[in-house]
C-alpha positions as CSV (number, residue, x, y, z in Angstrom):
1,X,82.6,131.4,106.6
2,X,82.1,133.0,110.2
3,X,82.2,130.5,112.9
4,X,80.3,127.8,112.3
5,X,81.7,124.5,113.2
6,X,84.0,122.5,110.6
7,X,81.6,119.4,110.3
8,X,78.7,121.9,109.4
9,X,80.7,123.1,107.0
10,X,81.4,119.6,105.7
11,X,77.9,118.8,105.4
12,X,77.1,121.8,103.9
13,X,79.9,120.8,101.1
14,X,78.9,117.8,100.7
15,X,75.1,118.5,99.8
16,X,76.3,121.0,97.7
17,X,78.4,118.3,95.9
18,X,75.7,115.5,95.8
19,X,73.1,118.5,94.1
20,X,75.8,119.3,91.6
21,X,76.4,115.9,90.6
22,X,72.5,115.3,90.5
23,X,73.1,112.7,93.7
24,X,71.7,111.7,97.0
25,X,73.2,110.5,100.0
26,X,71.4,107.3,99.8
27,X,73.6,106.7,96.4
28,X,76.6,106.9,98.2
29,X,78.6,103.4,99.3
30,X,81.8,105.2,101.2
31,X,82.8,108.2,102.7
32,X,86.5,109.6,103.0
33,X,86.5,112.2,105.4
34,X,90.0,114.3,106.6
35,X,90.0,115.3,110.2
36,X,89.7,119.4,111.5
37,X,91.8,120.9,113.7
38,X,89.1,123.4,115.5
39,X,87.1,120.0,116.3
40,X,88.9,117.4,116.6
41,X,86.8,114.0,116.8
42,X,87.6,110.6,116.8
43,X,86.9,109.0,113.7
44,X,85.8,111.9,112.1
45,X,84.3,110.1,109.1
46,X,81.9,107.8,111.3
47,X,80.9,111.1,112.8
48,X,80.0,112.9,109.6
49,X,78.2,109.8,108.1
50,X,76.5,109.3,111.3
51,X,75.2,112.9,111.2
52,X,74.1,113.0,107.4
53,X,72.4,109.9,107.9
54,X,74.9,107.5,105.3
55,X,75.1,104.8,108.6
56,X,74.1,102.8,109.8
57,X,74.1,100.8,106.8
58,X,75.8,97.2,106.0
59,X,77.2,98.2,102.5
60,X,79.0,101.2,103.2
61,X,82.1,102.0,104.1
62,X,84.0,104.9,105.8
63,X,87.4,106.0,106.4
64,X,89.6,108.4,108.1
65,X,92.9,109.8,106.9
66,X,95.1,112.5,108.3
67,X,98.5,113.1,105.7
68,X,98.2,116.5,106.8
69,X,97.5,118.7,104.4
70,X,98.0,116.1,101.3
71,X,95.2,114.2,103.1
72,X,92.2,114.9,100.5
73,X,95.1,114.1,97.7
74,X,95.3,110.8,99.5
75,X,91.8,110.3,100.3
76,X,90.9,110.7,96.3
77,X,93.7,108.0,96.0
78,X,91.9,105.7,98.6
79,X,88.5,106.7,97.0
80,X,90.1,105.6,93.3
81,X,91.3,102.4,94.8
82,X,87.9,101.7,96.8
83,X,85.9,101.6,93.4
84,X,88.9,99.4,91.5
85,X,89.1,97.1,93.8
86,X,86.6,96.9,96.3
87,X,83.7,97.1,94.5
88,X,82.1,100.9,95.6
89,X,80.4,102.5,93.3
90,X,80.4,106.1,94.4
91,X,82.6,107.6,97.3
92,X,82.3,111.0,98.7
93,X,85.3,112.4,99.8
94,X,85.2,115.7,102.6
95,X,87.2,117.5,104.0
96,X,86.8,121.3,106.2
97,X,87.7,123.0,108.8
98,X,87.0,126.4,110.7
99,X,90.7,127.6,112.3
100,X,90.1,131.3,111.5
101,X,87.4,130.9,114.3
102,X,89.8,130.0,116.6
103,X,91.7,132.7,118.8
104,X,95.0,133.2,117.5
105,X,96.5,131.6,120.7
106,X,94.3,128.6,120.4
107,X,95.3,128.0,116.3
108,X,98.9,128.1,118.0
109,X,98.5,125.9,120.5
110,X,97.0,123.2,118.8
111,X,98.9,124.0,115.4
112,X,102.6,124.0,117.5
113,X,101.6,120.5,118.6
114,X,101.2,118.8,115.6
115,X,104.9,118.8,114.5
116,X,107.4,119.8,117.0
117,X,110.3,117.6,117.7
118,X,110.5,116.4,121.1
119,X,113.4,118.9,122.2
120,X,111.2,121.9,121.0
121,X,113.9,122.8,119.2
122,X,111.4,125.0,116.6
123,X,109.8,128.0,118.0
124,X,106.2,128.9,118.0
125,X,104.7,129.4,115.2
126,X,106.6,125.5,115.0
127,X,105.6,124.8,111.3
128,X,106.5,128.0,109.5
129,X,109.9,128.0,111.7
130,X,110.4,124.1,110.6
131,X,109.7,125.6,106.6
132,X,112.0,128.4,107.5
133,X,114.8,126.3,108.3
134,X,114.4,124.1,105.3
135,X,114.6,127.3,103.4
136,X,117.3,128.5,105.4
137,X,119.6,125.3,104.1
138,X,118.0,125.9,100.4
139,X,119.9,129.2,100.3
140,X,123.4,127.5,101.2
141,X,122.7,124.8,98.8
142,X,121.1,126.7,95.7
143,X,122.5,129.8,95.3
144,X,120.1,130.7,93.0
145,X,117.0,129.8,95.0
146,X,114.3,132.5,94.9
147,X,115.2,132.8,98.6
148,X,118.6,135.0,98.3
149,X,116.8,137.2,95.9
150,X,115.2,140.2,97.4
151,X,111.6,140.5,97.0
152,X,110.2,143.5,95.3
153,X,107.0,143.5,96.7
154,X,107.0,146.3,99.7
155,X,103.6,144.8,100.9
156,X,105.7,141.7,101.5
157,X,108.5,142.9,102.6
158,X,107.0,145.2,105.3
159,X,104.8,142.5,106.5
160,X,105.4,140.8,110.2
161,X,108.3,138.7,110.4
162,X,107.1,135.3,111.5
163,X,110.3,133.1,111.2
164,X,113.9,134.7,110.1
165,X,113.5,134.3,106.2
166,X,109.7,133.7,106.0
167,X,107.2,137.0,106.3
168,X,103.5,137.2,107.1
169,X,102.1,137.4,103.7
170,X,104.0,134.1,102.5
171,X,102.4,132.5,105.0
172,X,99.0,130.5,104.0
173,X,95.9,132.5,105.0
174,X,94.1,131.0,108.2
175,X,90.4,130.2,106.9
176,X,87.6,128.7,108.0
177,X,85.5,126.6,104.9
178,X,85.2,123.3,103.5
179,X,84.6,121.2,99.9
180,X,83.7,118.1,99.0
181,X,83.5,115.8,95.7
182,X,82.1,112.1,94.4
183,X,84.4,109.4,92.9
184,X,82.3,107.3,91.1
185,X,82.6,104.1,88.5
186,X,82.0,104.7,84.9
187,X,79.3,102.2,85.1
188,X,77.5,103.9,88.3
189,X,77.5,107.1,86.2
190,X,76.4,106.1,82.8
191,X,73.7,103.5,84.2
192,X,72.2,106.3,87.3
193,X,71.9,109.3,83.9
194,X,74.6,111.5,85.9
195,X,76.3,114.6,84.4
196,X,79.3,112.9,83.2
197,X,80.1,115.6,81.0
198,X,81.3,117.4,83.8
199,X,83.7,115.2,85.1
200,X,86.9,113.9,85.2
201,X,89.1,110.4,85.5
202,X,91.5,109.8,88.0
203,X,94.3,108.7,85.7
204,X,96.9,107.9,88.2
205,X,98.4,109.0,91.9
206,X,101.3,108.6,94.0
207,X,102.4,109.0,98.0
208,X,105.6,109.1,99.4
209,X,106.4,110.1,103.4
210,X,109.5,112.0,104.7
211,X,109.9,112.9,108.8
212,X,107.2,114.3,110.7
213,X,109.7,117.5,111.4
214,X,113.3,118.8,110.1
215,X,116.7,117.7,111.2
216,X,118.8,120.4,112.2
217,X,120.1,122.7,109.3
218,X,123.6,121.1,108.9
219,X,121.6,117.6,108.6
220,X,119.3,118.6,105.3
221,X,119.8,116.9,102.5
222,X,117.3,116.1,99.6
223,X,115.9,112.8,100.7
224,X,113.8,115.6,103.0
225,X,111.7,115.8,100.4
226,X,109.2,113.5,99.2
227,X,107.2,115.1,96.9
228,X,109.5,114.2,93.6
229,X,109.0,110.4,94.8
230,X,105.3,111.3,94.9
231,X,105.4,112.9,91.5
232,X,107.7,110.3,89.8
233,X,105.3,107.2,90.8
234,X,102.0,109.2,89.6
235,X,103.9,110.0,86.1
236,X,105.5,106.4,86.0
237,X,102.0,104.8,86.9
238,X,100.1,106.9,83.6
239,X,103.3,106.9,81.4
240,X,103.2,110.6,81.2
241,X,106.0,113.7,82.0
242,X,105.1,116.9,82.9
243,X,104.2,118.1,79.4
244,X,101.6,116.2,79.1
245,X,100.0,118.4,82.1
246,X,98.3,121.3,81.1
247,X,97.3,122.7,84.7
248,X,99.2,122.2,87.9
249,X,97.7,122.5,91.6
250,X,100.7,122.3,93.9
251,X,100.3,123.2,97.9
252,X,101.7,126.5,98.5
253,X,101.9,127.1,101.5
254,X,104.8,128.7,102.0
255,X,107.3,130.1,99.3
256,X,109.7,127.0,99.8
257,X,106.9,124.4,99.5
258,X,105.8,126.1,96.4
259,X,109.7,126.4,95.1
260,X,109.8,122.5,95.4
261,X,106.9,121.5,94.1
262,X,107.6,123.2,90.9
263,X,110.8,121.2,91.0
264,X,109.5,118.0,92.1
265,X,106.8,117.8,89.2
266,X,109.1,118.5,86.6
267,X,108.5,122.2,85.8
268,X,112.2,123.5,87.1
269,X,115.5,121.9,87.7
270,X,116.0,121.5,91.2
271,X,117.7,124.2,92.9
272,X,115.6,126.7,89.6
273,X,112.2,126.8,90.9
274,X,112.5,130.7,91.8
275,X,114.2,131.4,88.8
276,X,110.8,129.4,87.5
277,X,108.4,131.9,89.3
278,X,110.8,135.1,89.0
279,X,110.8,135.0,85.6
280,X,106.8,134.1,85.0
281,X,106.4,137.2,87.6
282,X,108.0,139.5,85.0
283,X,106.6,138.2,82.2
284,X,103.2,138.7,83.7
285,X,104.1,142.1,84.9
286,X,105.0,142.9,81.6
287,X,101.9,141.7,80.1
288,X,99.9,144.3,82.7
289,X,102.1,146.6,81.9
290,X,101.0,146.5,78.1
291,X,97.5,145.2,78.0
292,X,96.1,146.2,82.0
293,X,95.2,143.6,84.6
294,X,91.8,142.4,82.5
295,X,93.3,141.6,79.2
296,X,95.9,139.4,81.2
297,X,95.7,135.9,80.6
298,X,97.7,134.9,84.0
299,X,97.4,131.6,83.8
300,X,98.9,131.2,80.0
301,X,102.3,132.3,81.6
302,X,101.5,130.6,85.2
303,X,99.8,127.6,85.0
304,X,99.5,126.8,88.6
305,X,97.1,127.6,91.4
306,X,94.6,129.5,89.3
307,X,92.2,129.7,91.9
308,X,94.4,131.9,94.3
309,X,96.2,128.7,96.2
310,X,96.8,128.7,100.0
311,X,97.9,132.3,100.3
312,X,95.1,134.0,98.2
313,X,92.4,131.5,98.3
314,X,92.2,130.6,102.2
315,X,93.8,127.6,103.9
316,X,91.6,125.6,106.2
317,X,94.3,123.2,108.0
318,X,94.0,119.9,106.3
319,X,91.1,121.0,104.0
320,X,93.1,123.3,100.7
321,X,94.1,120.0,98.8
322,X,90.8,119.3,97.7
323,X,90.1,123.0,96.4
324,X,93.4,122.3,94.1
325,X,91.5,119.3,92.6
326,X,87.9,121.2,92.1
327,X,89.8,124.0,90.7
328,X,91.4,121.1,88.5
329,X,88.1,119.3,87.7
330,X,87.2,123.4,86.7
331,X,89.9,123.7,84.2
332,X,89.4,120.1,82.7
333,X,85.5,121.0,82.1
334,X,85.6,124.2,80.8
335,X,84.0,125.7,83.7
336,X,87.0,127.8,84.9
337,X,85.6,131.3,83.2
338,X,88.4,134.0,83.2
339,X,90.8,131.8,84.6
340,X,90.7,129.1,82.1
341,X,93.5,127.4,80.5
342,X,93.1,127.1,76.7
343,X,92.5,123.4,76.0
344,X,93.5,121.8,79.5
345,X,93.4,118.0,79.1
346,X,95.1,117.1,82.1
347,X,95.6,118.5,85.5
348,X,98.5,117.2,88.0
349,X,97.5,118.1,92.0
350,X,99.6,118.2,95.3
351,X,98.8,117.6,98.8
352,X,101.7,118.3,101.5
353,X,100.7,117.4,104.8
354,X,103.2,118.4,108.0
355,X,106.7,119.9,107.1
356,X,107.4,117.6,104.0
357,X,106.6,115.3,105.9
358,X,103.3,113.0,103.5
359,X,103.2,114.2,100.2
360,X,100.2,112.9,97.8
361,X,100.5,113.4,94.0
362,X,97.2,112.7,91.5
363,X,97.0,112.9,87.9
364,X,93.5,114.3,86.6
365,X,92.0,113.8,83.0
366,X,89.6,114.8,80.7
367,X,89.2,112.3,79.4
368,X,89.5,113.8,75.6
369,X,93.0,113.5,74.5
C-alpha cells in the first residue's frame, strides 16, 4: 500500500468496514485499536478515535492492546466481552501498519528491540533467530518434525539464510496495509436493519501467555508454548473439538509457529504437525498433477490460511490476525469464491504475538449448524 502512514491506513479500513456493514461512525460505542510499529503512538486507540471524529464523546469507550501479533485475536475477545458485559452495542476493532515503508535497517532496529533478552543473546534479525532456536530444540525432541526433513522446494532452499535452520521465504512477508471489522449485539443489528446475513458470532475465545523471549536451547521444554492452553480454553468454553471446525486461520509466521499451531488446535499430534503439512503438500501436488492448478480445490485438502497467510498474504507487524478472521467471516458467509470451503460452519483463528510469547484463540460461527 506504498507509504502512507499506518493510522491512514487504519482509517481507511475502518470506513471501508463501517460502508460494508451499512454503518457510521456515529453508531459506534468503542473502539479497539492494536498499536504500529512504523508509528508508534501513545494510546493509539485515543489517537485514531480522536482523528475519525468517535471522541470526544461520554458513552464511548476505547482501548489499546499490544499481544503482539495475537493482539486483534485478543481485541475481538475484549470487543465480545465489552458488548456481554458492559453494555456496548457495536465496537470497531483496527488494526494496521506500514513496516515495508520502513528502511530495512529501521524495521530491524525497532523489530530487534521488541524481544531480545537482556544479554542479547539472539542475533539480529532477534525474532526469527528466537523461532529458529525453538525449532532448533523441535528437531532434538521430534524426530519427525517437518524440520529434519529436507525441503524440496529449490526457491526455498536457495533463498537467503536468515537464522541457521530458517530461510528467507519462510519468513512472513514485510507489508504495509491494514483491516478493520464491527462487533455488534444481536439486538443493535436486528433493531438498526444491518446486513446480518453476512455475519458471524463469536462463539467462544481463549488467551494464554508464555515468556516474552526463549530460554536457551537446553532449557526448552513444552510449557514454551501457549497456544494449546489458548486452544483448549476456547474449545472447553463452546463444548466443541476440532472437528467441529471447518476452517482454521493459524499465524504462520514462520514454519515452526505454523507446525505448532496445527498441533495445538488439535489437527496433529504433537511432535506430527509436518508430517500434517508434508502429506497435505503431496496430496495437493498430486491433485495438480492430475486436474492442473484451476481444477484444484486446495483448501479441501488444506483447510488453513486460505487467503495466503503471513508468507503469501503480507504481514503488517501486529496487524495479520485480523485478516485470518475476515478471511474466516469469508468462509462462514459464502463469500470466499474459489477458495471456499464447501459448507464451513465454523472457523477457529490464532493470533501469536512475540516469540510464543501471548497467544489468542477465537471460535467463529455461522450461526447455522
Amino acid at each position: 500500500m506504498g507509504s502512507r502512514l499506518p493510522t491512514t491506513l487504519m482509517q481507511q479500513a475502518l470506513r471501508a468496514a463501517l460502508i460494508d456493514a451499512n454503518m457510521s461512525v456515529s453508531d459506534l460505542d468503542a473502539l479497539i485499536a492494536v498499536p504500529s510499529l512504523a508509528e508508534p503512538r501513545f494510546m493509539e486507540a485515543h489517537n485514531l478515535s480522536t482523528q475519525i471524529g468517535l471522541l470526544p464523546r461520554p458513552d464511548v469507550i476505547v482501548r489499546t492492546i499490544d499481544t503482539g501479533g495475537a493482539g486483534p485475536i485478543s481485541a475481538l475477545l475484549e470487543a465480545k466481552r465489552l458488548i456481554e458485559t458492559e453494555g456496548r452495542h457495536a465496537v470497531a476493532v483496527v488494526a494496521g501498519d506500514a513496516v515495508s515503508s520502513l528502511s530495512r535497517e529501521e524495521f530491524l532496529k525497532r523489530a530487534d528491540q521488541s524481544c531480545q533478552d537482556p544479554n542479547g543473546s539472539l542475533p539480529s534479525p532477534v525474532i526469527p533467530h528466537g523461532y529458529d532456536r525453538i525449532a532448533q530444540w523441535q528437531t532434538r525432541t521430534h524426530p519427525v518434525a517437518l524440520t529434519r526433513r529436507p525441503h524440496t522446494l529449490d526457491d526455498v532452499l536457495s533463498s537467503p539464510q536468515i537464522a541457521p535452520s530458517t530461510t528467507l521465504l519462510e519468513c512472513a512477508r514485510r507489508a504495509d496495509g491494514a483491516a478493520a471489522l464491527i462487533v455488534a449485539s444481536s439486538r443493535f443489528m436486528e433493531k438498526g436493519g444491518f446486513p446480518v446475513k453476512r455475519s458471524v458470532e463469536v462463539i467462544s475465545g481463549g488467551e494464554a501467555s508464555g515468556s516474552l523471549y526463549p530460554p536457551p536451547i537446553d532449557e526448552i521444554n513444552e510449557n514454551v508454548f501457549s497456544c494449546q492452553q489458548a486452544a483448549r480454553i476456547a474449545y472447553a468454553k463452546a463444548h466443541l473439538g476440532v472437528s467441529d471446525i471447518d476452517f482454521f486461520g493459524l499465524y504462520d509466521c514462520f514454519p515452526i509457529c505454523l507446525i505448532r499451531a496445527i498441533e495445538s488446535v488439535g489437527l496433529a499430534p504433537v511432535g506430527t504437525g509436518g508430517d500434517y503439512v508434508e502429506q497435505a503438500y503431496n496430496e495437493v501436488m498430486s491433485m495438480i498433477a492430475n486436474n492442473g492448478l484451476s481444477g484444484a480445490r486446495l483448501q479441501e485438502v488444506f483447510p488453513i490460511n486460505t487467503h495466503g497467510g503471513l508468507l503469501s498474504f503480507g504481514a503488517p507487524w501486529e496487524a495479520p490476525a485480523l485478516y485470518l478472521v475476515i478471511e474466516a467471516i469469508m468462509q462462514l458467509t459464502g463469500q470466499a469464491k474459489s477458495r471456499q470451503i464447501p459448507n464451513a460452519k465454523r472457523a477457529l483463528v490464532y493470533g501469536n504475538g512475540g516469540i510464543f510469547s501471548s497467544s489468542a484463540v477465537a471460535i467463529l460461527g455461522s450461526g447455522q449448524y
